[in-house]
MIDOSE-1310 file (N, C-alpha, C; in nm, 2 decimals, decimal comma, always signed):
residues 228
xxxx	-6,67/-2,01/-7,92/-6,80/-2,02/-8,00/-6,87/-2,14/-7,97; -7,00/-2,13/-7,95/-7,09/-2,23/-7,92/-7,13/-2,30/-8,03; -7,17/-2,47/-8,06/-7,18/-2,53/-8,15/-7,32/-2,49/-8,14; -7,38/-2,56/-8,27/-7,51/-2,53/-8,34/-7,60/-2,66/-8,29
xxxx	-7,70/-2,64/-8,31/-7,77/-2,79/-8,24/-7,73/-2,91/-8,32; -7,74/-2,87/-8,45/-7,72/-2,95/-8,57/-7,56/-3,01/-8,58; -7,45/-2,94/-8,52/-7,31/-2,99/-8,52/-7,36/-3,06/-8,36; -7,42/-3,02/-8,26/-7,39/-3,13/-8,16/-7,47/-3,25/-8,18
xxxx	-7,60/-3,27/-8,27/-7,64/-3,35/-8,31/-7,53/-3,50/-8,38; -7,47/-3,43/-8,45/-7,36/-3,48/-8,57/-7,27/-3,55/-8,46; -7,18/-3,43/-8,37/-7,12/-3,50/-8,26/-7,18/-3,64/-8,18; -7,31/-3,63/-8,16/-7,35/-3,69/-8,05/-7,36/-3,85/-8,14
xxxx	-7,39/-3,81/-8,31/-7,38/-3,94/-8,38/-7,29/-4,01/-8,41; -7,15/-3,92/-8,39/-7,08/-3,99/-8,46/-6,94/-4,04/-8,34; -6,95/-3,97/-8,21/-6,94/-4,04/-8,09/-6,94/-4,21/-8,09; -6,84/-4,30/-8,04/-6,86/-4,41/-8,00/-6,87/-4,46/-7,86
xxxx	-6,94/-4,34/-7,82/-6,97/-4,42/-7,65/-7,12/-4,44/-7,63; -7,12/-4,57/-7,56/-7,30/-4,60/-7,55/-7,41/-4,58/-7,47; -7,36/-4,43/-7,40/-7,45/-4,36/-7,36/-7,40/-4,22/-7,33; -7,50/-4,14/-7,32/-7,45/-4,00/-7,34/-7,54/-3,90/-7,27
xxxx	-7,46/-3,84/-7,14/-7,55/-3,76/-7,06/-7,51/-3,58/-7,14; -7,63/-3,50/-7,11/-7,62/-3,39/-7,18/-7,68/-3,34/-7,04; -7,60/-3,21/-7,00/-7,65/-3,13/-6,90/-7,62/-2,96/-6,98; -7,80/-2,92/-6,96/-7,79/-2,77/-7,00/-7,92/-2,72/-6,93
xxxx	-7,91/-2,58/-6,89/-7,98/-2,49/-6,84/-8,15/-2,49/-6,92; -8,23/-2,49/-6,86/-8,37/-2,43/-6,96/-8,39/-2,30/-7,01; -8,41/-2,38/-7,15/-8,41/-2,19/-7,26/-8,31/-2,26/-7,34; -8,20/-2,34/-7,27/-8,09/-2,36/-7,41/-8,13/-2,44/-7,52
xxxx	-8,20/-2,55/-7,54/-8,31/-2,59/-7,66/-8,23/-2,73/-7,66; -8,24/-2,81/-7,52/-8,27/-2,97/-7,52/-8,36/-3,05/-7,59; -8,45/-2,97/-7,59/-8,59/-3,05/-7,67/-8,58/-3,02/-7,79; -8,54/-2,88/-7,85/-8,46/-2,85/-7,99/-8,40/-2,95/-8,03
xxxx	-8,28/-3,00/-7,96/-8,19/-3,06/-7,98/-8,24/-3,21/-8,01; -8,31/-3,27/-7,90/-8,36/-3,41/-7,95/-8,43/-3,42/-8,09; -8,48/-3,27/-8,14/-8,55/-3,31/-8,23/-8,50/-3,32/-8,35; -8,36/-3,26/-8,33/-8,24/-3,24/-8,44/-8,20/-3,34/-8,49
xxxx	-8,17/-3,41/-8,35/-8,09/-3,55/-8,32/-8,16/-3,65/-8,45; -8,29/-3,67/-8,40/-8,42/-3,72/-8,43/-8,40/-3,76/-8,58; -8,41/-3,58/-8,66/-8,40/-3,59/-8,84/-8,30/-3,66/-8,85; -8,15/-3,62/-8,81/-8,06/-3,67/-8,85/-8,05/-3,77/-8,84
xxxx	-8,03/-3,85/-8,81/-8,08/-4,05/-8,73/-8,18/-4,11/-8,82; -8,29/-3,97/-8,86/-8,40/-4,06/-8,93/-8,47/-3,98/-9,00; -8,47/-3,88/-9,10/-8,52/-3,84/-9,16/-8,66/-3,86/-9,21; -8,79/-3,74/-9,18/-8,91/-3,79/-9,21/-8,91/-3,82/-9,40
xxxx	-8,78/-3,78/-9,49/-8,84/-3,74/-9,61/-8,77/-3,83/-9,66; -8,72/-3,95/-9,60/-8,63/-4,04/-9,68/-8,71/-4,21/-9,59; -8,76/-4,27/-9,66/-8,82/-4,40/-9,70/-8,73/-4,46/-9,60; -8,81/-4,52/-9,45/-8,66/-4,60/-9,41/-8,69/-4,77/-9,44
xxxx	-8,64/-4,82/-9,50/-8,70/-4,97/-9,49/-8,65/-5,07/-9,41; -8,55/-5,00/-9,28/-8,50/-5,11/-9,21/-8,57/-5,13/-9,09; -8,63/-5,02/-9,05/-8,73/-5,02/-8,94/-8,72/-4,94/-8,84; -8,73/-4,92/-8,71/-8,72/-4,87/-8,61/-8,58/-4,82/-8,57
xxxx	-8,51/-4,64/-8,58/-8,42/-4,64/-8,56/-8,37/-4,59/-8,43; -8,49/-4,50/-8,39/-8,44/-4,43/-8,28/-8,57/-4,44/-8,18; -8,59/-4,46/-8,07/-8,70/-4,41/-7,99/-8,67/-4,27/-7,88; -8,74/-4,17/-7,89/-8,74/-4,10/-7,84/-8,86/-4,00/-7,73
xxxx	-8,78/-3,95/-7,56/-8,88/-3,90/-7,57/-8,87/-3,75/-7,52; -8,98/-3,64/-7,52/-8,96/-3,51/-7,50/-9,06/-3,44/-7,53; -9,08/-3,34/-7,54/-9,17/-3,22/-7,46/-9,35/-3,25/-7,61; -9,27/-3,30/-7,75/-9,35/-3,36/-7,80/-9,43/-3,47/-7,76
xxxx	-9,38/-3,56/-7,72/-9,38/-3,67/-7,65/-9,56/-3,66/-7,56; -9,51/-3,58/-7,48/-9,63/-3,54/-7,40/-9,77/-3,42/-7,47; -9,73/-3,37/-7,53/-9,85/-3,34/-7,63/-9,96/-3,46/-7,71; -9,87/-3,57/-7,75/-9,93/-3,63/-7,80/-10,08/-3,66/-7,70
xxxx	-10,09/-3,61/-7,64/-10,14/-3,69/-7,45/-10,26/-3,58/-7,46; -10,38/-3,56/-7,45/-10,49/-3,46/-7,44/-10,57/-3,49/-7,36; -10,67/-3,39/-7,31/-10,78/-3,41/-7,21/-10,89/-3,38/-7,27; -11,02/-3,47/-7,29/-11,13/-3,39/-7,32/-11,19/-3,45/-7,16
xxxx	-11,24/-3,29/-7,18/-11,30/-3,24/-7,00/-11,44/-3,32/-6,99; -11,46/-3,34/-7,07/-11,66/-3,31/-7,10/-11,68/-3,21/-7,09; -11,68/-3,08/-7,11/-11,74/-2,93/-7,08/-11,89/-2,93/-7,07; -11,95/-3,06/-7,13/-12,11/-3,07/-7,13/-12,17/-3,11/-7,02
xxxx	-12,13/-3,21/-6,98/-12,18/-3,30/-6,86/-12,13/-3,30/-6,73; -11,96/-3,27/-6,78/-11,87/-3,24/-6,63/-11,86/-3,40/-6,57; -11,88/-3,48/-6,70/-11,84/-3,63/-6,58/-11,76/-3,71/-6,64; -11,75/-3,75/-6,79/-11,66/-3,88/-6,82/-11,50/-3,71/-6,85
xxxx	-11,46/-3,78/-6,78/-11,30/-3,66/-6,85/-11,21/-3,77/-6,86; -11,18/-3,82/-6,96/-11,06/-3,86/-7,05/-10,95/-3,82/-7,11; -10,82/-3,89/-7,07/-10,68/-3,84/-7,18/-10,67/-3,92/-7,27; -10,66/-3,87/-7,40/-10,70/-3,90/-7,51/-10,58/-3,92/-7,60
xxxx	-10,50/-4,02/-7,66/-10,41/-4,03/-7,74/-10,39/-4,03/-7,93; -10,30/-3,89/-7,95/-10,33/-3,86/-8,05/-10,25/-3,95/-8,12; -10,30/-4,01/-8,22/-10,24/-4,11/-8,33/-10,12/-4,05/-8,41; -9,97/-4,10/-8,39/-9,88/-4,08/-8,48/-9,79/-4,21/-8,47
xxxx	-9,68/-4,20/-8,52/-9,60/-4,33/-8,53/-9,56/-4,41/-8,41; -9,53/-4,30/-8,29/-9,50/-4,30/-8,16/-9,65/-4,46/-8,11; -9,71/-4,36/-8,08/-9,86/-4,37/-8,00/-9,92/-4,52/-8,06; -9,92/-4,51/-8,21/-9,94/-4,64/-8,29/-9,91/-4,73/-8,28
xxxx	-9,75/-4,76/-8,25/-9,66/-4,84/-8,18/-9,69/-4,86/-8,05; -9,69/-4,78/-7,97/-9,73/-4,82/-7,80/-9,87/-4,90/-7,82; -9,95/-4,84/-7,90/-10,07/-4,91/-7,92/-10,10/-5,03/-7,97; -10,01/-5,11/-8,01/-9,98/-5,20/-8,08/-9,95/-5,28/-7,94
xxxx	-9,87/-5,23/-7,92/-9,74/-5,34/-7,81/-9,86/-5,34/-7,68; -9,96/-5,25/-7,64/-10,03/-5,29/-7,54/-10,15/-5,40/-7,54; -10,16/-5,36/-7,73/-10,26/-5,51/-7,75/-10,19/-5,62/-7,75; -10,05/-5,64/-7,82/-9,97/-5,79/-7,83/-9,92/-5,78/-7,73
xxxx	-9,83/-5,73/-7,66/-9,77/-5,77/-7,53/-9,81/-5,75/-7,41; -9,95/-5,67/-7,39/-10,04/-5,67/-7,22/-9,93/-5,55/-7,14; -9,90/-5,47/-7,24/-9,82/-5,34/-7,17/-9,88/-5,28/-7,06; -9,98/-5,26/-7,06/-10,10/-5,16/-6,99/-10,07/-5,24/-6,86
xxxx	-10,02/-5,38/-6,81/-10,02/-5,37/-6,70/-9,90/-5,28/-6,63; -9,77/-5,33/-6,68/-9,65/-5,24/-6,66/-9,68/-5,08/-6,63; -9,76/-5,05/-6,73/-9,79/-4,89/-6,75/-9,86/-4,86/-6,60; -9,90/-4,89/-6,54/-10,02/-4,90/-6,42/-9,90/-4,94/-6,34
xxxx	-9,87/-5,05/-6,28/-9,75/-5,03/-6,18/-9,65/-4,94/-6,18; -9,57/-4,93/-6,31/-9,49/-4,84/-6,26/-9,51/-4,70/-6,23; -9,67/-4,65/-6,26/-9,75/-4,53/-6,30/-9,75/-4,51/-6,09; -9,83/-4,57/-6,08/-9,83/-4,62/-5,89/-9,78/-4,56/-5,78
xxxx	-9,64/-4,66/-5,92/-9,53/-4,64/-5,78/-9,45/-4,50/-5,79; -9,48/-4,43/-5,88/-9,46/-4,33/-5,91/-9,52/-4,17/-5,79; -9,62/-4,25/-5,83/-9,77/-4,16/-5,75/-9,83/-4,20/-5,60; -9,94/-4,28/-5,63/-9,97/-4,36/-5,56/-10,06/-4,49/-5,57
xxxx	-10,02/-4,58/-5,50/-10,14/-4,71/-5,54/-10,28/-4,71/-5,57; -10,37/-4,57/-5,51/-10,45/-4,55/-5,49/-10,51/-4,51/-5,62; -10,44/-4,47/-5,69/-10,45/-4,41/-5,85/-10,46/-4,49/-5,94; -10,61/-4,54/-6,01/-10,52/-4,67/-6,09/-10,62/-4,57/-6,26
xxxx	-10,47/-4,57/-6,33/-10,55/-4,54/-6,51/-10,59/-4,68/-6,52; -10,71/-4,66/-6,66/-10,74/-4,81/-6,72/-10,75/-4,72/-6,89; -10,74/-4,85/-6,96/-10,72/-4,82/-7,09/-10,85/-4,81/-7,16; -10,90/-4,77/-7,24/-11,05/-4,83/-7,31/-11,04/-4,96/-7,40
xxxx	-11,15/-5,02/-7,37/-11,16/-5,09/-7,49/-11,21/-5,06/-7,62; -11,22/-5,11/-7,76/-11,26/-5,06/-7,84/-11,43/-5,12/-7,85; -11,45/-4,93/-7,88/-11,63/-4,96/-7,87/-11,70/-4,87/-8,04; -11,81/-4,86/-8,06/-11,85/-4,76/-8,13/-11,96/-4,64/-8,07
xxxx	-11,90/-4,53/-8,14/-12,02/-4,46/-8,11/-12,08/-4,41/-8,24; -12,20/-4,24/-8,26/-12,26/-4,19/-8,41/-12,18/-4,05/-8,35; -12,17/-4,05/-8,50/-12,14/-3,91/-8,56/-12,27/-3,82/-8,57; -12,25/-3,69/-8,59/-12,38/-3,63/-8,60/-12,47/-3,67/-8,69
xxxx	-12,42/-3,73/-8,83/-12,54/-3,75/-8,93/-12,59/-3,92/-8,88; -12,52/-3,95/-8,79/-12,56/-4,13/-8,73/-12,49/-4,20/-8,78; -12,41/-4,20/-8,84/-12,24/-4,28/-8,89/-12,18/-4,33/-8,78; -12,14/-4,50/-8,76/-12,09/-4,56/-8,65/-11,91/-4,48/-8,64
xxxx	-11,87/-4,43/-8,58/-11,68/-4,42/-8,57/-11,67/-4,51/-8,43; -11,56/-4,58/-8,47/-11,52/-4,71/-8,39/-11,38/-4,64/-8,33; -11,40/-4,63/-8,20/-11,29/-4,57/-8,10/-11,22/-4,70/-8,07; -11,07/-4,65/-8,10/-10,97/-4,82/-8,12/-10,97/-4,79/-7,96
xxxx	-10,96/-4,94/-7,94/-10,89/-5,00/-7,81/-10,74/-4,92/-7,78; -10,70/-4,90/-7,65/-10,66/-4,83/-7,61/-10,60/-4,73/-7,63; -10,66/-4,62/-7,70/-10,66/-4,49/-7,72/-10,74/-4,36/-7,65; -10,78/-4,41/-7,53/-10,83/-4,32/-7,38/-10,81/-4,40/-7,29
xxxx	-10,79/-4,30/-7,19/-10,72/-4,36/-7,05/-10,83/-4,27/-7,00; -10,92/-4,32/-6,84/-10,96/-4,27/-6,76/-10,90/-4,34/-6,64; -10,89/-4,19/-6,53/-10,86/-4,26/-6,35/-10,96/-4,22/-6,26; -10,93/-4,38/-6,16/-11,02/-4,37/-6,06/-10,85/-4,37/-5,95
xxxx	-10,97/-4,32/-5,81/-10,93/-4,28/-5,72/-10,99/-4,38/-5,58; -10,92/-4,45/-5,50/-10,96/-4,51/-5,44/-11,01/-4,41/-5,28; -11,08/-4,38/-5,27/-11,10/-4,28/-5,13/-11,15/-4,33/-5,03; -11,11/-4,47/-5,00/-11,16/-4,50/-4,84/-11,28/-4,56/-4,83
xxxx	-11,27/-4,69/-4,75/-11,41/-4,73/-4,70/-11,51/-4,75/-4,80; -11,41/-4,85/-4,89/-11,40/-4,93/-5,05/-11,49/-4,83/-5,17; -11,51/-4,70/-5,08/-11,55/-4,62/-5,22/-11,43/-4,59/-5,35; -11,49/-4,59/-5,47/-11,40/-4,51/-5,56/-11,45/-4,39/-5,62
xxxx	-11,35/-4,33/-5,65/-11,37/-4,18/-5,74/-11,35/-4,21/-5,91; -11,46/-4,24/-5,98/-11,42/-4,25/-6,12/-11,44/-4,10/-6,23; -11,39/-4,14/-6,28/-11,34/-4,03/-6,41/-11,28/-3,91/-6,34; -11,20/-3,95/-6,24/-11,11/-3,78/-6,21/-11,03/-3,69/-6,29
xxxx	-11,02/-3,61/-6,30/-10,87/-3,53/-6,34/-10,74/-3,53/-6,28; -10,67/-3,60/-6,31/-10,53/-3,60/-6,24/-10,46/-3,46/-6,27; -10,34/-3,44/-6,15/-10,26/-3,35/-6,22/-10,19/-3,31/-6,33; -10,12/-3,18/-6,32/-10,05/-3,24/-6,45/-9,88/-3,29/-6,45
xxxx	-9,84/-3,27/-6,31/-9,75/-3,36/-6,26/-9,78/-3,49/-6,30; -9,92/-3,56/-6,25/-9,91/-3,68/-6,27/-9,98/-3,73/-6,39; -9,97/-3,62/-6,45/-10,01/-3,66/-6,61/-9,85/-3,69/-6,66; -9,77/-3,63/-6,67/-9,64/-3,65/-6,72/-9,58/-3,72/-6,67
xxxx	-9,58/-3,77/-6,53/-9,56/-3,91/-6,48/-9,59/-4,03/-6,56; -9,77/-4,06/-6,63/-9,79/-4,14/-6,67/-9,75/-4,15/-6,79; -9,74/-4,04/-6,86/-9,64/-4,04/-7,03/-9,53/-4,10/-7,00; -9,43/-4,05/-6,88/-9,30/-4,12/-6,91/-9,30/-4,25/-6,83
xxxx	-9,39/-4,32/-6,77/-9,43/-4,46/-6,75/-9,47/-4,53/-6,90; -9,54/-4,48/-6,98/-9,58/-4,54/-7,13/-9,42/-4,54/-7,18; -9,36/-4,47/-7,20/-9,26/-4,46/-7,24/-9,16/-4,57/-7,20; -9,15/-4,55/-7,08/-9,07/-4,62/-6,99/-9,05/-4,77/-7,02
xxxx	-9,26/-4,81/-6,96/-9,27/-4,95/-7,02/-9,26/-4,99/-7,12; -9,26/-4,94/-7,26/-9,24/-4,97/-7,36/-9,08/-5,02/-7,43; -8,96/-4,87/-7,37/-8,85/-4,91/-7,35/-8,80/-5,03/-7,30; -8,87/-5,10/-7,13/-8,81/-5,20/-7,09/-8,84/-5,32/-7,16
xxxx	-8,95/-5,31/-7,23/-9,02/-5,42/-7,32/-8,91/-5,42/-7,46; -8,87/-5,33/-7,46/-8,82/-5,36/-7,65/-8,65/-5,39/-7,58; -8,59/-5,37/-7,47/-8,43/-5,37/-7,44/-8,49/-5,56/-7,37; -8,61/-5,59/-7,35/-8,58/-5,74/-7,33/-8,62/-5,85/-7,43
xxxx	-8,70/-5,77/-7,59/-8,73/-5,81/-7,67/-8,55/-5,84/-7,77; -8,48/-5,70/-7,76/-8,41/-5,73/-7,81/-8,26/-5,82/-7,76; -8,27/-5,85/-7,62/-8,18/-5,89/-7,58/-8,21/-6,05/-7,57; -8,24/-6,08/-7,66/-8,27/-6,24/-7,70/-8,22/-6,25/-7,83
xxxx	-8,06/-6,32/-7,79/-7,99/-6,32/-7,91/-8,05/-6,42/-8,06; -8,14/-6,47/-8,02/-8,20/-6,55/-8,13/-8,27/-6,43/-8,23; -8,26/-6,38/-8,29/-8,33/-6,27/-8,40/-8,45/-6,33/-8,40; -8,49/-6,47/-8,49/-8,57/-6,51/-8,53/-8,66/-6,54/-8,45
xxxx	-8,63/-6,57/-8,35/-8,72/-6,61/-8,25/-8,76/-6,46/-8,13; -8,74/-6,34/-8,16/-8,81/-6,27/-8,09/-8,97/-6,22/-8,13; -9,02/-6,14/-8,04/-9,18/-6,18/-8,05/-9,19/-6,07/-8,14; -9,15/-5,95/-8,20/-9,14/-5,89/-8,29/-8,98/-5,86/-8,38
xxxx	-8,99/-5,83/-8,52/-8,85/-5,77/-8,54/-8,87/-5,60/-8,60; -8,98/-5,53/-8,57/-8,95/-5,37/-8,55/-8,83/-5,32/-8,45; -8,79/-5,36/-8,41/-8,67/-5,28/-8,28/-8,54/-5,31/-8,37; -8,54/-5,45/-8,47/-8,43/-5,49/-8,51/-8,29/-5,42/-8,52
xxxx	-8,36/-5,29/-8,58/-8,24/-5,20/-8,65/-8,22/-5,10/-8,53; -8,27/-5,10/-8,46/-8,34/-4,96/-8,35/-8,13/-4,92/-8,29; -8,07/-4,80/-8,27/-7,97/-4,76/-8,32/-7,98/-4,66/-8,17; -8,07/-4,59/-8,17/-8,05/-4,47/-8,05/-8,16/-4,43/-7,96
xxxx	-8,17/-4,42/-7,88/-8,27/-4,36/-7,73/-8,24/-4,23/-7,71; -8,31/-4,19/-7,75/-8,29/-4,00/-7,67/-8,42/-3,98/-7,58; -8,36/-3,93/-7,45/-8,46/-3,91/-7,32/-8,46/-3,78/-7,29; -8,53/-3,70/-7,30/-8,48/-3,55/-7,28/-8,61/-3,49/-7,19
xxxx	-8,56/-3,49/-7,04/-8,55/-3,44/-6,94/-8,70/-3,51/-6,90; -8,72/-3,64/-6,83/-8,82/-3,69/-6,81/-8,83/-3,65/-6,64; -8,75/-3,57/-6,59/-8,77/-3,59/-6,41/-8,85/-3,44/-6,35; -8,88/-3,39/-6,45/-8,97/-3,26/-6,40/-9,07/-3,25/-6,29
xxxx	-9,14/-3,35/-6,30/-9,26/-3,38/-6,23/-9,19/-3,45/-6,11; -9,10/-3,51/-6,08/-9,07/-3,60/-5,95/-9,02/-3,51/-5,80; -9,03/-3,57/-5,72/-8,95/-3,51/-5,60/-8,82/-3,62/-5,63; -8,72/-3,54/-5,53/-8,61/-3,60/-5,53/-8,59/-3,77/-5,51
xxxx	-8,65/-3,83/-5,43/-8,65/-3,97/-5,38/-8,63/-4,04/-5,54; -8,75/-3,96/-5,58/-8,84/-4,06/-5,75/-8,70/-4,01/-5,84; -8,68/-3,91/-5,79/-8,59/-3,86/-5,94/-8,47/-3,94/-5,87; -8,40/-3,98/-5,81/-8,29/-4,05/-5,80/-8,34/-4,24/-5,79
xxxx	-8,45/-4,27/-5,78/-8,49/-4,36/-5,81/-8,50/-4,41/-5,97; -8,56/-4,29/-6,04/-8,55/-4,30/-6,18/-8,42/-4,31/-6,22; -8,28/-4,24/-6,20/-8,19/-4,25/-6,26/-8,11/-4,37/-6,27; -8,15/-4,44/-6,12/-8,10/-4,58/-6,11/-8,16/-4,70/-6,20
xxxx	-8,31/-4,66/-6,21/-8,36/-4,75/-6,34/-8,33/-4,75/-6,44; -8,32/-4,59/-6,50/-8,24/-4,58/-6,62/-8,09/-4,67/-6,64; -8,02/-4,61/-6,59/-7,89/-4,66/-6,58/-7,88/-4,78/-6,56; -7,92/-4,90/-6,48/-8,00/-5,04/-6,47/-8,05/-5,10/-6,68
xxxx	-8,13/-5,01/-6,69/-8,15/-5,02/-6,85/-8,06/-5,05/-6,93; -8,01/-4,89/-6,93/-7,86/-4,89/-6,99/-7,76/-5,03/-6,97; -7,75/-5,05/-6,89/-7,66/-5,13/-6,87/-7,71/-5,30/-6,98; -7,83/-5,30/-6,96/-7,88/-5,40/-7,02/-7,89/-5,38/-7,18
């Protein structure tokens, strides 16, 4: 008899080993599972007051992430970041800690040099009745394309390969930023204490988009992580 998501959840919590690979076929509900994982670890209906317990990422993960095309003009096309606890957090840490550079290198090297996102600054624009709405700083990403003979290509559409490249780069950098925030045994003296309590990482299946080189390159960063 096959366990339930909810018993391998429980298993995978109550385990004392400090990392844990999960290999299963697509259709069997990995991304189910992370999200199981997720309540149980951290329930949305129970008040947490210790702070940050798990960071996780998966197939939600990358929704958060949208395109407005322009369908009007056909020229500024932007990926657009939908505001939740996740995103809010990343958005934070790129204004205090200068993330957005990390995010863009490792984005790169991923892809290609030639590809560079940039974040927006915060600007205002009107609503239809003329009402200012203030678009926060970095909550759209536009890319340019460098094509030779110092021309560039701005406001492109990337793929969607390397759309999910750049989510699990956000992700990524964010991860290596909070495993060197917290590995500064002085508590008091780190540059934030949201990670303080932080307990579990669930990664669920970020190598879709790579060819093999990148995908065995990623698993050695991972692991590199881990270890830290």
């Amino acid at each position: 008899m096959g366990q339930s998501l909810i018993e391998i959840s429980e298993t995978l919590k109550n385990t004392d080993k400090k990392a844990q690979l999960i290999y299963a076929f697509n259709g069997t509900g990995k991304t189910r599972l992370s999200r199981e994982f997720r309540l149980l670890v951290a329930p949305k209906d129970v008040e947490d007051e210790t702070g940050i317990k798990i960071l996780y990422y998966n197939a939600f993960t990358e929704d958060l992430f949208y395109w407005d095309n322009d369908l009007d003009a056909d020229l500024n096309r932007k990926l657009l970041i939908r505001p939740n606890g996740f995103t809010n957090m990343v958005l934070k840490f790129l204004k205090d800690q200068g993330l957005d550079g990390n995010i863009i290198s490792n984005f790169q090297h991923y892809t290609s040099n030639k590809l560079t996102p940039r974040f927006n600054e915060e600007y205002t624009i009107k609503d239809e009745n003329n009402n200012d709405i203030i678009i926060k700083a970095y909550s759209e990403i536009t890319f340019s394309i460098e094509a030779g003979n110092e021309v560039r290509i701005e406001n492109i559409k990337i793929s969607k390969a390397e759309e999910s490249n750049l989510i699990w780069c956000v992700f990524y950098s964010l991860l290596e930023q909070v495993v060197e925030i917290l590995n500064n045994p002085e508590i008091e003296n780190r540059s934030t204490d949201e990670f303080n309590d932080l307990k579990y990482v669930f990664i669920d299946d970020p190598v879709s988009s790579l060819d093999d080189n990148h995908l065995i390159e990623l698993a050695v960063n991972l692991a590199t992580l881990i270890k830290k």
